[in-house]
Each structure stands twice: as C-alpha cells, then as structure tokens.
Jmol script that loads the backbone (N, CA, C; Angstrom):
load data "model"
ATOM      1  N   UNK A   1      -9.239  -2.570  26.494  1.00  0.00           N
ATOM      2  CA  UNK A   1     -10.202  -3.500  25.903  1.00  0.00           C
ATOM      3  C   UNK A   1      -9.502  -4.836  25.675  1.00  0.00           C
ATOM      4  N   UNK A   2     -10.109  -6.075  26.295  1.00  0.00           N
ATOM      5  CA  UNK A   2      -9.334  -7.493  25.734  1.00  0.00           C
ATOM      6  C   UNK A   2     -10.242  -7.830  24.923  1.00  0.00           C
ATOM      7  N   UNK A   3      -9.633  -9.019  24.171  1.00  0.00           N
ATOM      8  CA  UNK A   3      -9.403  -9.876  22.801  1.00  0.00           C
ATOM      9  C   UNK A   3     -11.456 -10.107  22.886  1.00  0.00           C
ATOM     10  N   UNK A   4     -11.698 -10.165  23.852  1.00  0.00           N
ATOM     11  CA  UNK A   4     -13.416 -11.032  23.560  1.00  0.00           C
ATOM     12  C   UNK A   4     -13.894  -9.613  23.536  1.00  0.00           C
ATOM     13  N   UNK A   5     -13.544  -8.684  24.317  1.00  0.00           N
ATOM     14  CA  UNK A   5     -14.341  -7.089  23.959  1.00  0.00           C
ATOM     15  C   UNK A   5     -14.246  -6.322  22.491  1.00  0.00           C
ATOM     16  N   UNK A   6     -13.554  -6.834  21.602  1.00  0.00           N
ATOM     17  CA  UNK A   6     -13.230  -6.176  20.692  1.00  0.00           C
ATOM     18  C   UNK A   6     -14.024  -7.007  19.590  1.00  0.00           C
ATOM     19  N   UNK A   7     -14.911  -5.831  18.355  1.00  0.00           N
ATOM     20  CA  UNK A   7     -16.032  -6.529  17.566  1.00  0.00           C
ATOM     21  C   UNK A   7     -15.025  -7.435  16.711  1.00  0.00           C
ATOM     22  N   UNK A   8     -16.225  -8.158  16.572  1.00  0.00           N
ATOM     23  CA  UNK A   8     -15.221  -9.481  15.553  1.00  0.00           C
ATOM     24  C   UNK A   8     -14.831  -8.754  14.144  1.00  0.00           C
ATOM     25  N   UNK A   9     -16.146  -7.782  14.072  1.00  0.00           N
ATOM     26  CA  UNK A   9     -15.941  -7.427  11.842  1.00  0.00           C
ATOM     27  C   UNK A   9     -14.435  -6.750  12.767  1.00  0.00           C
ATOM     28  N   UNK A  10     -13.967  -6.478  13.410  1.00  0.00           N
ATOM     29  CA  UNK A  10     -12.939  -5.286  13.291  1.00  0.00           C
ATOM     30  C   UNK A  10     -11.325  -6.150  13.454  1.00  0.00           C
ATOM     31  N   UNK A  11     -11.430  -7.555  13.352  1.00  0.00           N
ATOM     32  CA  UNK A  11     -10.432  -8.268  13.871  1.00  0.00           C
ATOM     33  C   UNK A  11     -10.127  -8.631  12.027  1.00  0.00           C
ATOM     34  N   UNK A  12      -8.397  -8.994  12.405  1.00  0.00           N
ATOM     35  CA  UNK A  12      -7.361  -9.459  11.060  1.00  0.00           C
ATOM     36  C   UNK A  12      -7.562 -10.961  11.345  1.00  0.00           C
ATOM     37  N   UNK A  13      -7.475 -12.005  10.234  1.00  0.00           N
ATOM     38  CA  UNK A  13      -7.515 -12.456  10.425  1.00  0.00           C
ATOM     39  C   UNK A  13      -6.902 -13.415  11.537  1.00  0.00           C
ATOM     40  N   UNK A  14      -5.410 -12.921  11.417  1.00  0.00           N
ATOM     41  CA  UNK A  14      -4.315 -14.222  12.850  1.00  0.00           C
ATOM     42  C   UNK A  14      -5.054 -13.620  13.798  1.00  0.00           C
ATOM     43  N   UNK A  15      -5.963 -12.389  13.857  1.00  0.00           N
ATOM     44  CA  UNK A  15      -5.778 -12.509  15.711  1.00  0.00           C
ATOM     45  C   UNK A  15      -7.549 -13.066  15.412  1.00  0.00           C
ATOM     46  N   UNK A  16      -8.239 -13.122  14.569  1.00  0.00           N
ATOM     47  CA  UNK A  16      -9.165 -14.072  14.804  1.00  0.00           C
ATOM     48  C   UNK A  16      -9.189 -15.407  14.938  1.00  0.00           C
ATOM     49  N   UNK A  17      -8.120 -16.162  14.207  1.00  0.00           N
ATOM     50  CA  UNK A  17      -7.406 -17.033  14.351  1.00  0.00           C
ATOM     51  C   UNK A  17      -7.027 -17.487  15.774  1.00  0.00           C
ATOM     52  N   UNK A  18      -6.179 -16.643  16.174  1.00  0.00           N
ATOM     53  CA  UNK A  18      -5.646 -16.741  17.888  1.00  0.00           C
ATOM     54  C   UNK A  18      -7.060 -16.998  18.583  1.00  0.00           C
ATOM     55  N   UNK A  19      -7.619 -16.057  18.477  1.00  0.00           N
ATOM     56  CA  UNK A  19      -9.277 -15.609  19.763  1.00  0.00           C
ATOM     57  C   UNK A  19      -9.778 -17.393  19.808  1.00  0.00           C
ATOM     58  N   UNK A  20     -10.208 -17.568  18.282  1.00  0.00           N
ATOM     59  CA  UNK A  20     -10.859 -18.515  18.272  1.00  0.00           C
ATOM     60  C   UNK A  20     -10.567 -20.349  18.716  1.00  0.00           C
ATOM     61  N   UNK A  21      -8.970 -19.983  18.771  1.00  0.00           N
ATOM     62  CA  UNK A  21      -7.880 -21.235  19.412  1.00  0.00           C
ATOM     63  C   UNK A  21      -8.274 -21.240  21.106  1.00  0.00           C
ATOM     64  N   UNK A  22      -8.512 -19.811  21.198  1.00  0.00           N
ATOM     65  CA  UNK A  22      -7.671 -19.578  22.576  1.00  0.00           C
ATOM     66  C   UNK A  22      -9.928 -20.357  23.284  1.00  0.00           C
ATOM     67  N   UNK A  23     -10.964 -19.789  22.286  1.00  0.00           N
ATOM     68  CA  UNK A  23     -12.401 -19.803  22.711  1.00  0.00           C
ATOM     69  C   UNK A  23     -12.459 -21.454  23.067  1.00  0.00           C
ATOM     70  N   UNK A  24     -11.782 -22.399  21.913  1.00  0.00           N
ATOM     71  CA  UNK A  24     -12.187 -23.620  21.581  1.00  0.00           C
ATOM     72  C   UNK A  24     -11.436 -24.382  22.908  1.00  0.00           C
ATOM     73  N   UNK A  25      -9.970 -23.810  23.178  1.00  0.00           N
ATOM     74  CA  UNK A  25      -9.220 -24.310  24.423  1.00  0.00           C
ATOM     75  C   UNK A  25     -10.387 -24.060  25.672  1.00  0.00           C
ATOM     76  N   UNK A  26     -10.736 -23.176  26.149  1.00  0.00           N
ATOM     77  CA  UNK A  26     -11.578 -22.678  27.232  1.00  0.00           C
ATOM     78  C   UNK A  26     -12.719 -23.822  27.185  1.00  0.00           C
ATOM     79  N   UNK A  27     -13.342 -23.483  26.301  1.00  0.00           N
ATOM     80  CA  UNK A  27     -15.172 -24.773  25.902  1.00  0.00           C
ATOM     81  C   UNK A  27     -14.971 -25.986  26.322  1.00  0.00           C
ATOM     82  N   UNK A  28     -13.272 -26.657  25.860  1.00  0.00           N
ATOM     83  CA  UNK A  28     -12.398 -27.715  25.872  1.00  0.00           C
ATOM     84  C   UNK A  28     -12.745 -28.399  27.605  1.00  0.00           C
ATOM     85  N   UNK A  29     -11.677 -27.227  27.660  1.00  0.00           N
ATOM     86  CA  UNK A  29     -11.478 -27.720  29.812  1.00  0.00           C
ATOM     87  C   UNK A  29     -12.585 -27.595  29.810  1.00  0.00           C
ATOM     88  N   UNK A  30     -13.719 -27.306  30.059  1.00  0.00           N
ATOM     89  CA  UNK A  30     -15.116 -26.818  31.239  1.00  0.00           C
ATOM     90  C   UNK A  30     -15.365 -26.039  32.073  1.00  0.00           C
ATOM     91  N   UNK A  31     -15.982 -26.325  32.918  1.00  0.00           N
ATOM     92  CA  UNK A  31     -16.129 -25.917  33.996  1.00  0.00           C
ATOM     93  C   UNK A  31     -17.203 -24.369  34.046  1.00  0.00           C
ATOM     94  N   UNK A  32     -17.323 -23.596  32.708  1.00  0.00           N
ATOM     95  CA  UNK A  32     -18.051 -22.279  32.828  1.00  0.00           C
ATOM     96  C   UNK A  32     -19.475 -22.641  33.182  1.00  0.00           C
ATOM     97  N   UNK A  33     -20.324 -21.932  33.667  1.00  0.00           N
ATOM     98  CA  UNK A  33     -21.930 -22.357  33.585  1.00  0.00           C
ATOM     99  C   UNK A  33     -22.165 -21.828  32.149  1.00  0.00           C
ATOM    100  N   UNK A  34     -23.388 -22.727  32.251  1.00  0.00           N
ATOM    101  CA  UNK A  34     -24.111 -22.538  30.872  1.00  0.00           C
ATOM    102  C   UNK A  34     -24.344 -21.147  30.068  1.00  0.00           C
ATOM    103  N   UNK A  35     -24.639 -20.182  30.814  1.00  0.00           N
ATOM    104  CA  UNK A  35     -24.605 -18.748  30.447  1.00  0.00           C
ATOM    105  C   UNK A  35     -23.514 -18.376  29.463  1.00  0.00           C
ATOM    106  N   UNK A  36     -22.009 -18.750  30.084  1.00  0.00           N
ATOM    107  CA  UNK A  36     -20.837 -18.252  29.827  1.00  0.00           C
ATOM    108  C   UNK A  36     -20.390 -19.120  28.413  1.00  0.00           C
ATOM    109  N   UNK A  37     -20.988 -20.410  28.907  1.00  0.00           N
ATOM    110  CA  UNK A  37     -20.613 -21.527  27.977  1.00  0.00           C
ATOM    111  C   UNK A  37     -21.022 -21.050  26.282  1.00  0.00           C
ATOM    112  N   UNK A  38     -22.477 -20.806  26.728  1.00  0.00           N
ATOM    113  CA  UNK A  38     -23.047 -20.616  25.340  1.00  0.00           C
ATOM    114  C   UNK A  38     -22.358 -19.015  24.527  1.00  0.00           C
ATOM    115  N   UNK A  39     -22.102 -17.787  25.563  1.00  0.00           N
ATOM    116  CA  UNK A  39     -21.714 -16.740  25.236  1.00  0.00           C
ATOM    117  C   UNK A  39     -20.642 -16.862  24.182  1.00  0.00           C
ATOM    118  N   UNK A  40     -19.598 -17.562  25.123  1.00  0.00           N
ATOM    119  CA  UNK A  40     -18.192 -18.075  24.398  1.00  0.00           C
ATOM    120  C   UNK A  40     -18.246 -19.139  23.060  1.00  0.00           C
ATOM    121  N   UNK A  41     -19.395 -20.004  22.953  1.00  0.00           N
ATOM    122  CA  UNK A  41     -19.434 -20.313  21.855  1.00  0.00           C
ATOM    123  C   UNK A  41     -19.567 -19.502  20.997  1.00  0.00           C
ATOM    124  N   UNK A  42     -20.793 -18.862  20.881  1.00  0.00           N
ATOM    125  CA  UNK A  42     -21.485 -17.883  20.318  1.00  0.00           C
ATOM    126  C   UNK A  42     -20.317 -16.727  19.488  1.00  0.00           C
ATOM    127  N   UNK A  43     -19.423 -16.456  20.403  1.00  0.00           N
ATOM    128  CA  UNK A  43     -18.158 -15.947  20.258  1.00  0.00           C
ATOM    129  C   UNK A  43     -17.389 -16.332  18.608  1.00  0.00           C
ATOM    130  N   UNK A  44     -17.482 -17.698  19.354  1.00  0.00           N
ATOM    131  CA  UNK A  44     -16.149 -18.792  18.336  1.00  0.00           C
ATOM    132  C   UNK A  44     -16.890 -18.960  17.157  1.00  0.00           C
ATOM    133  N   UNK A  45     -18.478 -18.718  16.974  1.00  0.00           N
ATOM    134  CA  UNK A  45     -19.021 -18.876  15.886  1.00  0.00           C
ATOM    135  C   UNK A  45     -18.967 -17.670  15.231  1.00  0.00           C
ATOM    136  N   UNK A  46     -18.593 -16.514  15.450  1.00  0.00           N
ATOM    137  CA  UNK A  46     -18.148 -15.359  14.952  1.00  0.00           C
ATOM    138  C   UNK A  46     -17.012 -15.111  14.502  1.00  0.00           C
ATOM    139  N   UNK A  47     -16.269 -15.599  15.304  1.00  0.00           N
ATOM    140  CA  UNK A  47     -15.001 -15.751  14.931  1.00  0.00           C
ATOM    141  C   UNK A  47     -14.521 -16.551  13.746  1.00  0.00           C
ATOM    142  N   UNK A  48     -15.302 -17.476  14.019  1.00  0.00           N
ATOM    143  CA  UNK A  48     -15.018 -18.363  12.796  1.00  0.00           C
ATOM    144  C   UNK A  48     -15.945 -18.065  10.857  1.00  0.00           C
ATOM    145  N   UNK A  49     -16.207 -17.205  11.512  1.00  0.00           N
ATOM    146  CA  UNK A  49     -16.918 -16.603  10.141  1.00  0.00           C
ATOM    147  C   UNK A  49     -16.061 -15.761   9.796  1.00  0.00           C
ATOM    148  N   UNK A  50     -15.331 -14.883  10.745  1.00  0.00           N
ATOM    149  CA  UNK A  50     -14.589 -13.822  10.851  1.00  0.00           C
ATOM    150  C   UNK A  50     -13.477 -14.565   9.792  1.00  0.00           C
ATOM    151  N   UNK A  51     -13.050 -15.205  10.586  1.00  0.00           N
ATOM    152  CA  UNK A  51     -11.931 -16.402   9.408  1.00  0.00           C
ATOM    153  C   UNK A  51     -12.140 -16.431   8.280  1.00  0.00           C
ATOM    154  N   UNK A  52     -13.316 -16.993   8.116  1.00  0.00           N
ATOM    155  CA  UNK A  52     -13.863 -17.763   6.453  1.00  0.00           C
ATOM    156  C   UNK A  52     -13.786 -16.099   5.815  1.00  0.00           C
ATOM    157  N   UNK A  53     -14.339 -15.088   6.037  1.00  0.00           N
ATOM    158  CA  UNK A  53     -14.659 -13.968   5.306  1.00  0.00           C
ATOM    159  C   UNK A  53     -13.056 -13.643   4.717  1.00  0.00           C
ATOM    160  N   UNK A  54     -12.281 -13.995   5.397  1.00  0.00           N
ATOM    161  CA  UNK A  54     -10.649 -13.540   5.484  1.00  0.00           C
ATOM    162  C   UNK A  54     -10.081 -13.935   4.431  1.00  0.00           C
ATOM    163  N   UNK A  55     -10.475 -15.241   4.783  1.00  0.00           N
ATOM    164  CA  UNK A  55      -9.860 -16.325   3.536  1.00  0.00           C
ATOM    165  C   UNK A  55     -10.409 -16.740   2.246  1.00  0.00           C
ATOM    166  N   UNK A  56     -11.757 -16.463   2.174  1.00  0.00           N
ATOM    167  CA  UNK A  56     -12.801 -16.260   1.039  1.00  0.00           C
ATOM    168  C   UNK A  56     -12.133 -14.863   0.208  1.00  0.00           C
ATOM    169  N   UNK A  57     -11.883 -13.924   1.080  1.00  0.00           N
ATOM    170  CA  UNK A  57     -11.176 -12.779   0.507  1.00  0.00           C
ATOM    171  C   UNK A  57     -10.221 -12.819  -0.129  1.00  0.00           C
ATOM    172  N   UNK A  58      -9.004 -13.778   0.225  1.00  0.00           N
ATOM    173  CA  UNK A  58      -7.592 -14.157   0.021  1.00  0.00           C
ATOM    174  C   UNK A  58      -7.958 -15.000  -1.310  1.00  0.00           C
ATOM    175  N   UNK A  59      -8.808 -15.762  -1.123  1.00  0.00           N
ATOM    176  CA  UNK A  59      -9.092 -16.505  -2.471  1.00  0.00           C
ATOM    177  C   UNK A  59      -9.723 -15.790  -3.755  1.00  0.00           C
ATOM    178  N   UNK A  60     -10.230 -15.191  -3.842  1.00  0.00           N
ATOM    179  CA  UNK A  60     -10.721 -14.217  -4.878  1.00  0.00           C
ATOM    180  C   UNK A  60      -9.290 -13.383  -5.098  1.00  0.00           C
ATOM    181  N   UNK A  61      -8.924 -12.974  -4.686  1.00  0.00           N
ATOM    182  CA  UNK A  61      -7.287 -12.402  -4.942  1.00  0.00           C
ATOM    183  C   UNK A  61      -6.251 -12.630  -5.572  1.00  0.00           C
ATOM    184  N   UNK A  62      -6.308 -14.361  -4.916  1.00  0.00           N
ATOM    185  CA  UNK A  62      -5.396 -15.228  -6.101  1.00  0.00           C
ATOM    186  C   UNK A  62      -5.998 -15.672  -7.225  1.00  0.00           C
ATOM    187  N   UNK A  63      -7.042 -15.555  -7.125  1.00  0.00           N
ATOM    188  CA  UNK A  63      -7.932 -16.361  -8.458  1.00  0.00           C
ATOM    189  C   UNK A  63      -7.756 -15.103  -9.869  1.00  0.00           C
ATOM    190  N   UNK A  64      -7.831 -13.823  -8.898  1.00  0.00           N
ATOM    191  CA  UNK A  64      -7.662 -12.717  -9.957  1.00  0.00           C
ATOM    192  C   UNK A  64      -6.261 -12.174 -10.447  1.00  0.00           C
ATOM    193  N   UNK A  65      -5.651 -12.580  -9.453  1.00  0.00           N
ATOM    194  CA  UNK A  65      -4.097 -12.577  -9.790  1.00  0.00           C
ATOM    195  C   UNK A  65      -3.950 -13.938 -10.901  1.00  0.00           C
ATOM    196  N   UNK A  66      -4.160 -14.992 -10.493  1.00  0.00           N
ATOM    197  CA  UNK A  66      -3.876 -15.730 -11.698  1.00  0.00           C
ATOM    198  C   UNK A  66      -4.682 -15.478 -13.077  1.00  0.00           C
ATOM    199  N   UNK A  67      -5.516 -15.282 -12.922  1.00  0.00           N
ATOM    200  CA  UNK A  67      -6.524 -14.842 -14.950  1.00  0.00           C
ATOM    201  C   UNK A  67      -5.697 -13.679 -14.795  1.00  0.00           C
ATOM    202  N   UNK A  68      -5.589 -12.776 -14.216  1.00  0.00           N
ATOM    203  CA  UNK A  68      -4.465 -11.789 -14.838  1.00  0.00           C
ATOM    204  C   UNK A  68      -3.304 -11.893 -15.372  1.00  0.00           C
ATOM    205  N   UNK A  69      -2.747 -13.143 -15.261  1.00  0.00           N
ATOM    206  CA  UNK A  69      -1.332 -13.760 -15.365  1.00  0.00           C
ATOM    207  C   UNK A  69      -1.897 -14.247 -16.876  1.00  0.00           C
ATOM    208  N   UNK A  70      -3.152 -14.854 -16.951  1.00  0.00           N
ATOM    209  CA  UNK A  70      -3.127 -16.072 -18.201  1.00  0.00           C
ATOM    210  C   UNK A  70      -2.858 -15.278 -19.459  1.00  0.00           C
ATOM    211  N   UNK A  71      -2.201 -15.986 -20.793  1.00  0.00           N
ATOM    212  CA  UNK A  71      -2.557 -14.531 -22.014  1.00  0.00           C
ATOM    213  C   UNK A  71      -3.881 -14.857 -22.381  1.00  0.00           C
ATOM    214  N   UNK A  72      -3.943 -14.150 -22.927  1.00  0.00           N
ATOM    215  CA  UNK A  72      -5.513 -13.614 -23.571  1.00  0.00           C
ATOM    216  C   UNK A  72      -5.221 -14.502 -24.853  1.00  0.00           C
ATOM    217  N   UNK A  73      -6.724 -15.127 -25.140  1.00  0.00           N
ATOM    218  CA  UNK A  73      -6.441 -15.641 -26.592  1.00  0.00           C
ATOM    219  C   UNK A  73      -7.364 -14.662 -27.311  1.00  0.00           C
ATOM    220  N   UNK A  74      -6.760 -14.574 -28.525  1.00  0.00           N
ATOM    221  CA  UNK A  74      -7.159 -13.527 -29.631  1.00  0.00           C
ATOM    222  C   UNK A  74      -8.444 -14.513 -30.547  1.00  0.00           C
ATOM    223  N   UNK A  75      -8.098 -15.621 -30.577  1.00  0.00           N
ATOM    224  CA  UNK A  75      -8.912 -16.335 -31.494  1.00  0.00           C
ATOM    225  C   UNK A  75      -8.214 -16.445 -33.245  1.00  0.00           C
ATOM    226  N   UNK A  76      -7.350 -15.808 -33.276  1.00  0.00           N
ATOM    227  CA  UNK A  76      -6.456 -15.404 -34.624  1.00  0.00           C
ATOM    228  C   UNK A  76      -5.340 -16.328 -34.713  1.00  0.00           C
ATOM    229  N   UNK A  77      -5.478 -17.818 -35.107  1.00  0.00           N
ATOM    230  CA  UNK A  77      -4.195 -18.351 -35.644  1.00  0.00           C
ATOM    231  C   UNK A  77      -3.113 -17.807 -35.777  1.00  0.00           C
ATOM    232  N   UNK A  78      -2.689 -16.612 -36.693  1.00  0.00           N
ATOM    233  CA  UNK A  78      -1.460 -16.851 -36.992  1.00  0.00           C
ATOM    234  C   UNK A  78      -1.059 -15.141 -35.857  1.00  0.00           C
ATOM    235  N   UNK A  79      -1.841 -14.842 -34.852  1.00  0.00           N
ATOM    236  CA  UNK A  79      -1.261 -14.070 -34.118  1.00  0.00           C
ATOM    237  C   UNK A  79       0.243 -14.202 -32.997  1.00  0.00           C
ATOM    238  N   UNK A  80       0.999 -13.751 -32.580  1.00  0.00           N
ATOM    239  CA  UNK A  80       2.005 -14.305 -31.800  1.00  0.00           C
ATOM    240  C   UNK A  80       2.340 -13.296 -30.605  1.00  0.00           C
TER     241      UNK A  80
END
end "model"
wireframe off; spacefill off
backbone 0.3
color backbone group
C-alpha cells in the first residue's frame, strides 16, 4: 500500500505532514488532468485536517499539563 492509499484518520502526524508536502509539490509542477488534479487536492485537504486534528490534540495536552503545574489557590490568606 503507498502513502495516498493509506486512510488519512490512520496517519501520525509527520507522515501527514510529509504526504501533504509531497501533494502540494505535485499540484505545484502541473501537468495532471483535471480528474487527478482535483483527487490530489481533495487529498491535501484531508491531510491537512489530518494535521490540525494532531496539533489541536498536542495543544490541549500542554494546556493541561500546564493548569496541572499551577498551585491551586485555597482562598485562605494565611495558608502556605
């Protein structure tokens, strides 16, 4: 199976990353007919969601890693 046969939900992000470098290079040069053209976009617009979901993920992660880090305030002045 190559890189465009394989479902996008099932891709990590670098190699969605890669696919979607490698879709935007191809669209770039030319030359596909329209069929192929639009397929391969169609592609890179998956891909590129594929991304965002990745990194939307990564961000909720650190956001919860940091409030986990913060202390807790008690509301109690003379607590320490």
């Amino acid at each position: 199976m190559n890189a465009s046969e394989t479902p996008v939900e099932d891709l990590g992000y670098e190699q969605a990353r890669d696919e979607l470098v490698d879709v935007v290079r191809v669209l770039e040069q030319g030359g596909l007919d329209l069929d192929a053209s639009l397929a391969l976009w169609e592609r890179g617009e998956k891909l590129a969601k594929r991304c965002e979901f990745h990194l939307d993920g990564a961000r909720r992660r650190i956001e919860k890693a940091l409030q986990e880090d913060e202390p807790e305030e008690t509301g109690h002045a003379g607590d320490a």
